[in-house]
Legacy VTK file of the C-alpha trace (Angstrom):
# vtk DataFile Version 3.0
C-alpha trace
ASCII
DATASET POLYDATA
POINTS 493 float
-93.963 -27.808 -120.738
-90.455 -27.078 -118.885
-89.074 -30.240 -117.638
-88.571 -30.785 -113.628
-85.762 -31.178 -111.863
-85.401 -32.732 -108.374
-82.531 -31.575 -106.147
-81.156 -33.584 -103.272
-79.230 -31.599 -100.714
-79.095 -27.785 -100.389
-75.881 -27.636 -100.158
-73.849 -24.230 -102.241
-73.534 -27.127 -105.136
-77.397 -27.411 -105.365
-78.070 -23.855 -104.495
-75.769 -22.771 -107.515
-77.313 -25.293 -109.709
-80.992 -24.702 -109.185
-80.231 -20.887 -109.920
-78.413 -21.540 -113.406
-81.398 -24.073 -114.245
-84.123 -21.195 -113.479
-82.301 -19.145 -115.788
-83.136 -21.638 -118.524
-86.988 -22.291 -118.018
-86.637 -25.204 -115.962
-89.027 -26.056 -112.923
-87.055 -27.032 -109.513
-87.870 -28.452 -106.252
-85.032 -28.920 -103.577
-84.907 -31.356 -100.981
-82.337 -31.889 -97.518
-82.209 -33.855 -94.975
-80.865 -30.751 -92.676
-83.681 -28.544 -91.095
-82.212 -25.922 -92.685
-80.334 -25.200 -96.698
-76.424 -24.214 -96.961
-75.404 -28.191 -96.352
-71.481 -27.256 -94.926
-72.238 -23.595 -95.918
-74.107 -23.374 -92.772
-74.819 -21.404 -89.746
-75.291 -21.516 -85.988
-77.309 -19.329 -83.871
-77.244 -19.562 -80.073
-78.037 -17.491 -77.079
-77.233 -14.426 -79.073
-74.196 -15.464 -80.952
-74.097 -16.421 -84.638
-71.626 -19.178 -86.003
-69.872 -19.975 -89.775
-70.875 -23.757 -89.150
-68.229 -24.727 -91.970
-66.532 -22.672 -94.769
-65.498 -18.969 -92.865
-64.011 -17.495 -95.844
-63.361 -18.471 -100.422
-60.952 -17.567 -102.634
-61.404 -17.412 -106.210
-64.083 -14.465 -106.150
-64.619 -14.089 -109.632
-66.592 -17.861 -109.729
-69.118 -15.911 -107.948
-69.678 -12.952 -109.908
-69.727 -15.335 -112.782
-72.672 -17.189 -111.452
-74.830 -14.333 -111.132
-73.857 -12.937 -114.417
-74.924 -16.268 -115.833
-78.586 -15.831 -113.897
-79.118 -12.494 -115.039
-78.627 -10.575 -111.783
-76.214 -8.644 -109.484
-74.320 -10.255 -106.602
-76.922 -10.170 -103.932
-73.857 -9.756 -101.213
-71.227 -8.073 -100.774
-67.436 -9.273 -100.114
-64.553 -8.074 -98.691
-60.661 -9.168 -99.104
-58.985 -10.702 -96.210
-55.972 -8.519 -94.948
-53.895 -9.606 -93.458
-54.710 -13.710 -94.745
-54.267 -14.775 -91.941
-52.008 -15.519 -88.829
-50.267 -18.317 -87.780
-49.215 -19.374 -83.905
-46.495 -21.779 -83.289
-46.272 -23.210 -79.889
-43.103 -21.715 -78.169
-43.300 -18.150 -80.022
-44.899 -15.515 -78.404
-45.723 -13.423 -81.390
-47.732 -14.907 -85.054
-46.468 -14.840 -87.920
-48.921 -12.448 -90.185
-49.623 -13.587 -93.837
-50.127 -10.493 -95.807
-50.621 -10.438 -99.799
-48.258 -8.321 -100.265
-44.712 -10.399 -100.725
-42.321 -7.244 -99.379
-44.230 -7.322 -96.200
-44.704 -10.874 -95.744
-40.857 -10.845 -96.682
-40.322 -8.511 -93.544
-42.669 -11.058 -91.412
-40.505 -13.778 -92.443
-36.872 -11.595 -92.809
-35.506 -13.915 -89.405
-35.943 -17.081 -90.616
-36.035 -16.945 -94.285
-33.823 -13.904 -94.801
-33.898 -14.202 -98.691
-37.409 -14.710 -98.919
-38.532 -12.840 -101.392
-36.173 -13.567 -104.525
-37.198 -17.519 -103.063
-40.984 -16.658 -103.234
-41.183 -15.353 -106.372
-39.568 -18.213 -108.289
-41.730 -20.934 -106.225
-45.056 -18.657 -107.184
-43.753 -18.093 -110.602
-43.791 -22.099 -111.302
-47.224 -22.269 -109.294
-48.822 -19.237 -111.275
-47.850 -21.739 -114.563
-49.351 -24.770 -113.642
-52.722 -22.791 -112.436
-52.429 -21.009 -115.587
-51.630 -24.093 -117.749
-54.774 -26.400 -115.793
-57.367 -23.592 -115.143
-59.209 -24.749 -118.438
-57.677 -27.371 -119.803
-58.370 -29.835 -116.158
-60.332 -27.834 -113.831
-62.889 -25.986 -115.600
-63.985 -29.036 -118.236
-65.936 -32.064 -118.123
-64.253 -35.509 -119.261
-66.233 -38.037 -120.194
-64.338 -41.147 -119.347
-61.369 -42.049 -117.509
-59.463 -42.215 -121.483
-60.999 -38.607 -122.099
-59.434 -37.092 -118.832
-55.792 -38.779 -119.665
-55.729 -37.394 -123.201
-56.633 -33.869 -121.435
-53.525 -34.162 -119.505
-51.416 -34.305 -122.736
-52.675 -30.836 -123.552
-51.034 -29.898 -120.432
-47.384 -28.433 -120.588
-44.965 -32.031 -120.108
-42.989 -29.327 -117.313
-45.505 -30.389 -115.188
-45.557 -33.995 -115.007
-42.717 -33.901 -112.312
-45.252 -32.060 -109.754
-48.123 -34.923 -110.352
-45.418 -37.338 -108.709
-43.800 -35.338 -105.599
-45.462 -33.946 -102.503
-45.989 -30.456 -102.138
-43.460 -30.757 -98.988
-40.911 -31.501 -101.168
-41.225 -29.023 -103.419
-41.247 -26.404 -100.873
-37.994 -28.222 -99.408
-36.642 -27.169 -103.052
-37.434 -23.382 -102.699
-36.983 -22.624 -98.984
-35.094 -23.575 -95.667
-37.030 -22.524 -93.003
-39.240 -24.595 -91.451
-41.565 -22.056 -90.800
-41.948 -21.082 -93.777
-42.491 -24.463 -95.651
-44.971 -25.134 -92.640
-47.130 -22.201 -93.528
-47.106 -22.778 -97.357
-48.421 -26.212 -96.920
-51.355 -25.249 -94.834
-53.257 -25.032 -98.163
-52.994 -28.707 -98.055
-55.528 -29.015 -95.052
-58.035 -26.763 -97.275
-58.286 -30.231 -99.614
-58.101 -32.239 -96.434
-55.261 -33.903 -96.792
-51.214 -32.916 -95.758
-48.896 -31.840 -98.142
-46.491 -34.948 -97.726
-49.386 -36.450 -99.677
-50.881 -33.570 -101.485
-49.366 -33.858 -105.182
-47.032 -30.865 -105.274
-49.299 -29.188 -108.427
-51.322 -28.229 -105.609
-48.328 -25.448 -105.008
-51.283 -23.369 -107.067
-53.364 -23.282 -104.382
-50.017 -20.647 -102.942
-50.211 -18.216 -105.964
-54.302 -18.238 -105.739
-54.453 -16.915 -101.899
-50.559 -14.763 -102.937
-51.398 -13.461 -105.904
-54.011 -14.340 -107.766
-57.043 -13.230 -105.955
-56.699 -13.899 -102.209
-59.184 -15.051 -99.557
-62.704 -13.008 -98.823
-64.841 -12.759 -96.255
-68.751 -11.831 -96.639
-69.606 -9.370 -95.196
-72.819 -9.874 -92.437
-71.195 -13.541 -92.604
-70.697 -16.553 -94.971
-74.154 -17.466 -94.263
-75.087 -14.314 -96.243
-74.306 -16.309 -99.453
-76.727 -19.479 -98.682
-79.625 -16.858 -97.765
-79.586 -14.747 -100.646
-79.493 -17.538 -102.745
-82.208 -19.698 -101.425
-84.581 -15.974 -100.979
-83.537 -15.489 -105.285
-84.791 -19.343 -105.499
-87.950 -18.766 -103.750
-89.232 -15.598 -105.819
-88.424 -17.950 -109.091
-91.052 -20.325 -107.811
-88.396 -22.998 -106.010
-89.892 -25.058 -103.151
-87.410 -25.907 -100.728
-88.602 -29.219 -97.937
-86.647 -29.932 -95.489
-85.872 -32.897 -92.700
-86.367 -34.886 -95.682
-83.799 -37.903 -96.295
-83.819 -39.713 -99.224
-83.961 -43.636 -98.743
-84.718 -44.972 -102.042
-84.558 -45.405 -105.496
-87.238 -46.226 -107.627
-86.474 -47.457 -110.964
-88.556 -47.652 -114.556
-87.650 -48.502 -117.888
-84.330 -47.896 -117.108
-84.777 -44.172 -115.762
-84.850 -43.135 -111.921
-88.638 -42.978 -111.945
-88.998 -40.924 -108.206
-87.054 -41.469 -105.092
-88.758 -42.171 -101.688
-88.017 -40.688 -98.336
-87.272 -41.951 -94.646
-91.490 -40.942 -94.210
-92.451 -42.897 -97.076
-92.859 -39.922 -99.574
-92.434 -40.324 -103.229
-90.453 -37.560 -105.166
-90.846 -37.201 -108.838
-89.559 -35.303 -111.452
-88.120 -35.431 -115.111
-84.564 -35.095 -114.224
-82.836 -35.409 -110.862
-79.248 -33.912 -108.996
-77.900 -35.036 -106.430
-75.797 -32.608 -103.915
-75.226 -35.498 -101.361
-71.718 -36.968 -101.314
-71.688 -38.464 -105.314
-70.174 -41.354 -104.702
-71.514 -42.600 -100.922
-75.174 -41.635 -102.585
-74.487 -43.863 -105.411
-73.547 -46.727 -103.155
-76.175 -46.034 -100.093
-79.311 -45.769 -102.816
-78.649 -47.188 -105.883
-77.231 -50.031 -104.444
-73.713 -49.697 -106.774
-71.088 -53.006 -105.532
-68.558 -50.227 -107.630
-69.316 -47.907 -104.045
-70.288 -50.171 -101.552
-69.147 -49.226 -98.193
-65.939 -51.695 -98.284
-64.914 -49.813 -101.586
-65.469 -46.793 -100.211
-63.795 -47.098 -96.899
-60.578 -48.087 -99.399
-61.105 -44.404 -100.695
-58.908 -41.608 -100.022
-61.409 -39.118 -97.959
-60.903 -35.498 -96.504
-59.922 -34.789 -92.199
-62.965 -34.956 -90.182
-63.952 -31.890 -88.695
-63.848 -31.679 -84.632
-65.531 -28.322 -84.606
-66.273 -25.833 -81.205
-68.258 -22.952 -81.273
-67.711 -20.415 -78.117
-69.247 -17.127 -77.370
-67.313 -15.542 -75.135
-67.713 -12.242 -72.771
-64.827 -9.728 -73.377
-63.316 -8.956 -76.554
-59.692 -10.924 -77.441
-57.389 -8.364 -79.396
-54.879 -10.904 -79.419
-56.720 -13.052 -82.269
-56.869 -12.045 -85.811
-60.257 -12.987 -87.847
-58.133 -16.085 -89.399
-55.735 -17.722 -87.337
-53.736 -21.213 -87.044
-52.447 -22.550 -84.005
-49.275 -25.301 -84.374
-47.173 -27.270 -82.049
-43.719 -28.119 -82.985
-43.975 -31.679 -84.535
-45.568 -30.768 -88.147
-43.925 -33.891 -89.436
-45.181 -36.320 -86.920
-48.389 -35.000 -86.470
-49.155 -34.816 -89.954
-48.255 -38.711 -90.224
-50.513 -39.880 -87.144
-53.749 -37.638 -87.091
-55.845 -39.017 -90.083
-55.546 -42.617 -89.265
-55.101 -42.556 -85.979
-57.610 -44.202 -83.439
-57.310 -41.915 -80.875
-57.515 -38.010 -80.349
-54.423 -35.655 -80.664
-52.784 -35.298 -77.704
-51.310 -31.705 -78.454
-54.282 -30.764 -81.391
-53.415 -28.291 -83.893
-56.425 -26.187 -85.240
-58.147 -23.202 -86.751
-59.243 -20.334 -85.249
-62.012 -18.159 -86.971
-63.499 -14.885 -85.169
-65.989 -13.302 -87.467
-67.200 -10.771 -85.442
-64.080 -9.311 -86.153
-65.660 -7.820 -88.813
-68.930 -9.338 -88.589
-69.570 -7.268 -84.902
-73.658 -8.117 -85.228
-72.612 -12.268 -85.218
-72.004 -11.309 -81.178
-73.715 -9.439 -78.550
-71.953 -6.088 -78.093
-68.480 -6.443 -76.018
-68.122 -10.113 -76.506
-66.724 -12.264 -78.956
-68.125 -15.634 -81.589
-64.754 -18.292 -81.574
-65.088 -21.099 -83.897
-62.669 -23.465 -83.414
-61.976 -26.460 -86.015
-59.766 -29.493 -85.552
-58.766 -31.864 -87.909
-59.384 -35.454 -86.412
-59.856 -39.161 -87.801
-62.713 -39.811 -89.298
-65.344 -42.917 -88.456
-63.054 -45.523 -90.288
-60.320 -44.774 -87.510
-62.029 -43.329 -84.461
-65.750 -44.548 -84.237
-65.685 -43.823 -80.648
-66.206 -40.067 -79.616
-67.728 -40.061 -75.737
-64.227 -38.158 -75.071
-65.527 -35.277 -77.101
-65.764 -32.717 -74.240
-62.342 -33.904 -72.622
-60.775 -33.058 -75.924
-62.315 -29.646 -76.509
-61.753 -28.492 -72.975
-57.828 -29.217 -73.998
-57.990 -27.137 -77.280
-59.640 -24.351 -75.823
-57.328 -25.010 -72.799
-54.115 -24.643 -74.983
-56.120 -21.796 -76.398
-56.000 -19.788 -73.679
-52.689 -20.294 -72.253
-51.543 -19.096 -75.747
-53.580 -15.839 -75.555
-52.855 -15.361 -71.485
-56.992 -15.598 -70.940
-59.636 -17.838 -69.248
-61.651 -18.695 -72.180
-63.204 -21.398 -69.843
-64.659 -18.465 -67.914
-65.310 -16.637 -70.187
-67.535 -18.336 -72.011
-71.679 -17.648 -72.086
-72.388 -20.675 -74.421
-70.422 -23.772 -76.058
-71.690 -26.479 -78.770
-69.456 -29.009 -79.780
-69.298 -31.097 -83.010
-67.572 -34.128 -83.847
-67.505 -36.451 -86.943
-70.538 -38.590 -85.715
-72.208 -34.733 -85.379
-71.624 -34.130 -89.049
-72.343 -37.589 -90.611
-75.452 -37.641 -88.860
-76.351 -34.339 -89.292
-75.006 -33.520 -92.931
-74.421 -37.029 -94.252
-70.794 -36.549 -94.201
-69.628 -40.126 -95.481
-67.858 -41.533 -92.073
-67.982 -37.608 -91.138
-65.491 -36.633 -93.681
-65.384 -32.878 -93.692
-64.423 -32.015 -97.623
-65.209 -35.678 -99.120
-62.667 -37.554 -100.962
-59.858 -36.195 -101.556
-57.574 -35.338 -104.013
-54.769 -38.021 -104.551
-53.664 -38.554 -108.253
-56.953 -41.176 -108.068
-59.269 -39.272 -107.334
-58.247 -35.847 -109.332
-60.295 -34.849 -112.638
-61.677 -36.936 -114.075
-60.975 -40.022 -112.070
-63.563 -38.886 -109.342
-67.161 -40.157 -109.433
-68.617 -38.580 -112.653
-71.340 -35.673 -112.556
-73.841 -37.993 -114.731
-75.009 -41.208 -113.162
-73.486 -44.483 -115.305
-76.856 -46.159 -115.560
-79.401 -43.253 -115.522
-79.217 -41.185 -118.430
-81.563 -38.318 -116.539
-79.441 -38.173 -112.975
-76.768 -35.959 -112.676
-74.430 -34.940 -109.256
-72.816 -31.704 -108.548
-70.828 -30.978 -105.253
-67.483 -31.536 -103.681
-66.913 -34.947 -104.204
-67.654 -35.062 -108.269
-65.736 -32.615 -110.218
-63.514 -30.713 -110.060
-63.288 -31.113 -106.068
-63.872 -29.377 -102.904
-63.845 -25.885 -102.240
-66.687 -23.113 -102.631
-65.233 -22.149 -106.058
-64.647 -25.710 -107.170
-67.951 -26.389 -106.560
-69.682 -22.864 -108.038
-67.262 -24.479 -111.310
-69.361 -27.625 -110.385
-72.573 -26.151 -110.968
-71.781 -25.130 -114.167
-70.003 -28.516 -115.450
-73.429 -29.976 -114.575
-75.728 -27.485 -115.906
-74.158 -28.086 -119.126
-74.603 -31.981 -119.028
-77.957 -30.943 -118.529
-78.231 -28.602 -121.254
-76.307 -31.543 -123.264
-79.014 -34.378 -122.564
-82.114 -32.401 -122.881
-81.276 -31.767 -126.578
-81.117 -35.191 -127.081
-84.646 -36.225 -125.779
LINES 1 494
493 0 1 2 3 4 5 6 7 8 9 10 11 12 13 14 15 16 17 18 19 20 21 22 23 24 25 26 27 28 29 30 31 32 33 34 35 36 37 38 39 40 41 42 43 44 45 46 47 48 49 50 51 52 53 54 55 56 57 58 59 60 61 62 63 64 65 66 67 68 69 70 71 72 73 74 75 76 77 78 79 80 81 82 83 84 85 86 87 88 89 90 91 92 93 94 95 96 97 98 99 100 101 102 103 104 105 106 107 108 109 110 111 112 113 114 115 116 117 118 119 120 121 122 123 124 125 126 127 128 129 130 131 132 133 134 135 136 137 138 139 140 141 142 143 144 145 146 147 148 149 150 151 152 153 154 155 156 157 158 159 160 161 162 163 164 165 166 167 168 169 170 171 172 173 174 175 176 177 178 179 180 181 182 183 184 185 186 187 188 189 190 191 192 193 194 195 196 197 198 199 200 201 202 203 204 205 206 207 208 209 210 211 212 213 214 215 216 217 218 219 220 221 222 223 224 225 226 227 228 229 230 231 232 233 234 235 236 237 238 239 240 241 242 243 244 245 246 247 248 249 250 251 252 253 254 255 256 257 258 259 260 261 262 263 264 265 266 267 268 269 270 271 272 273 274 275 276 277 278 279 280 281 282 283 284 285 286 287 288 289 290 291 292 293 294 295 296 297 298 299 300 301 302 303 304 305 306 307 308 309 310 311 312 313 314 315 316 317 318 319 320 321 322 323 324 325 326 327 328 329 330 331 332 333 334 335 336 337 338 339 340 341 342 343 344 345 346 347 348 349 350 351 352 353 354 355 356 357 358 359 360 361 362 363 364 365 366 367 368 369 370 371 372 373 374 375 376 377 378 379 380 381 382 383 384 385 386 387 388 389 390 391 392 393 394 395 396 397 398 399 400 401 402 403 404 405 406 407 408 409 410 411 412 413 414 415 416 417 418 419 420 421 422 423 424 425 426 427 428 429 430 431 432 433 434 435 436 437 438 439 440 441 442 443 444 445 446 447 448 449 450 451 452 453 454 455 456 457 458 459 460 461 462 463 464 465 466 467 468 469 470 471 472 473 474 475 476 477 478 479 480 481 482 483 484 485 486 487 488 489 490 491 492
């Protein structure tokens, strides 16, 4: 008889998961609190308009088409490279700066403030391409299993690299270039982790040569929710029940096994083996009752921005937005320092811009536009209080539109706002964190919460806060990592 697995949280983790464990005979049932599956790879739909909820676009394609080689089948959507990346607005200059792949054009982009650009680029990517190269399977793409295991692994890695485990990615970039444009820009890939780059370990510099030159940013097309939908209809003709508004509240132990886990109605859930797509380490704390992750040790974590998120649809088209675009004021430094522990909301925000109907034009009623707007904020450690919610997005989209010369104010048909309590609540976002914890040199490899439990031999975790870490392909790599301990403990039972 094929064994049973349980799966909390539909999140891309648990989606990716459940498919590879079809492939092998195994019998899966899925369970989220959410009314709907895709966890942060989510959607909105309002009044006409469609919304990315979270993720808008991935790099590392190739995890992807890996997955669905591993389950037997074709990719069931299709993808497009981002081109330009993406554009970036500083307050004070009229015109972006456009981020093209291409390093001759981005070296025209850039020929005013860093006139010798290119010759700087390509020995800054050249040392980033290495340590991607040099970690890709010895850290990121392997399990460890113990704290010992993990520090041996880093002996296997070239000693060249040691220096970037103790700087910040800012001051590496001071080392390569001068303008301060430029070194802004670079280190925006230090948000994607949630964290800045005058604490993001300068190895990180790899996340520059993945969106440069290694493989880019994509965009799916018909939107990201595309990827949650084909994989939960693929789940469904394999037999996979999906139940949803269903929290977990409860453990229920026997013999030393998770015997079934009850939810907030009462309902007991069993199965043979269980994963969990919920936050790995706030889970392990909230329902097995772990001192190791009780809420004191995890509020002494390291943990990702909290997302302030806006969703607008708009009437008119705005040509002067890009599908991709960041908006910055002039006081990087000092606003990096202050936002994340701050208790109260940034004065002059900096944030994303993502238009998907760009290229998306069904996600929006014909002639009008979908804006989702993301701001990285404190999370519920810092700033528990959000009643100034509204106040605070009527500023960004205020700033907004004196930067484009519109009324987005008037503009607008409908509006939803979300702030950390929104995606706690909603998502179980420990303290709203966006990403979960982050990466510090603590929390990298394997010194982040392990994807098999410590006491229960038959529960295993996959998602973005077990390894390797957050991202769409980080956690596609963590569906495999898990499979395999899966694979691993059913041979011994």
């Amino acid at each position: 008889m094929n064994k049973k697995v349980l799966i909390v949280g539909t999140g891309l983790g648990g989606l990716a998961t459940a498919l590879r464990l079809t492939t092998r005979g195994y019998e899966v049932e899925m369970v989220d609190k959410y009314h709907q599956a895709g966890g942060r790879l989510n959607r909105i739909l309002k009044d006409g308009f469609e919304f990315d909820m979270g993720p808008s676009f991935f790099s590392m394609s190739y995890e992807f088409r890996e997955l669905f080689q591993d389950c037997g089948i074709e990719i069931p959507f299709r993808i497009q490279p981002l081109d330009p990346l993406y554009a970036v607005y500083f307050s004070g200059r009229k015109n972006p700066f456009l981020i093209y792949k291409d390093l001759d054009r981005l070296a025209e982009t850039f020929k005013i403030v860093e006139p010798d650009f290119r010759r700087h680029a390509d020995r800054y990517l050249a040392q980033a391409r290495e340590i991607f190269h040099d970690t890709e399977y010895r850290i990121v793409k392997r399990d460890f299993d113990s704290r010992l295991d993990y520090l041996l692994g880093l002996t296997r890695v070239p000693i060249k690299h040691a220096p970037g485990m103790f700087t910040s990615m800012w001051n590496r970039l001071g080392k390569h270039f001068s303008s301060e444009e430029v070194k802004v820009i670079f280190s925006l890939v230090a948000f994607f982790l949630g964290s800045t780059p005058f604490e993001t370990p300068a190895v990180y510099s790899l996340m520059n040569y993945m969106e440069l030159q290694h493989d880019g940013y994509w965009n799916v097309e018909g939107g990201m929710y595309r990827i949650t939908e084909s994989m939960v209809r693929l789940l469904e003709e394999r037999g996979v029940k999906f139940h949803f508004n269903t929290e977990i509240v409860q453990a229920n132990i026997a013999e030393g096994q998770l015997h079934s886990l009850t939810d907030h109605q009462g309902r007991k859930w069993n199965a043979d083996l269980y994963v969990i797509n919920g936050d790995a380490a706030s889970f392990r704390g909230k329902i097995f009752k772990r001192k190791k992750f009780s809420e004191a040790r995890l509020d002494a974590m390291d943990w990702t921005l909290a997302p302030f998120t806006i969703y607008l649809g708009v009437n008119g088209k705005i040509p002067q937005l890009h599908q991709h675009n960041y908006f910055l004021g002039n006081n990087f430094r000092e606003y990096a320092d202050t936002i994340f522990k701050s208790s109260m909301a940034p004065q002059k925000p900096y944030y994303y811009v993502n238009v998907s109907s760009k290229s998306n034009p069904q996600s929006a009623p014909a002639g009008c536009e979908n804006i989702f707007i993301l701001c990285p904020v404190p999370d519920l450690r810092f700033k528990k209080d959000w009643s100034d919610a509204e106040p605070l997005a009527d500023q960004i989209i205020d700033d907004l539109s004196t930067r484009l010369n519109c009324n987005l104010r008037e503009q607008t048909i409908t509006r939803t706002v979300l702030t950390p309590v929104d995606w706690m609540e909603q998502l179980n976002l420990y303290r709203g964190s966006g990403l979960g914890l982050a990466h510090g040199m603590n929390q990298v490899g394997g010194m982040r919460p392990a994807n098999h439990d410590e006491e229960f031999r038959n529960v295993f975790y996959v998602g973005a806060s077990t390894v390797p870490g957050t991202g769409l392909p980080m956690v596609i790599i963590s569906s495999k990592l898990t499979t395999k301990r899966i694979e691993d403990y059913a041979r011994t039972v």
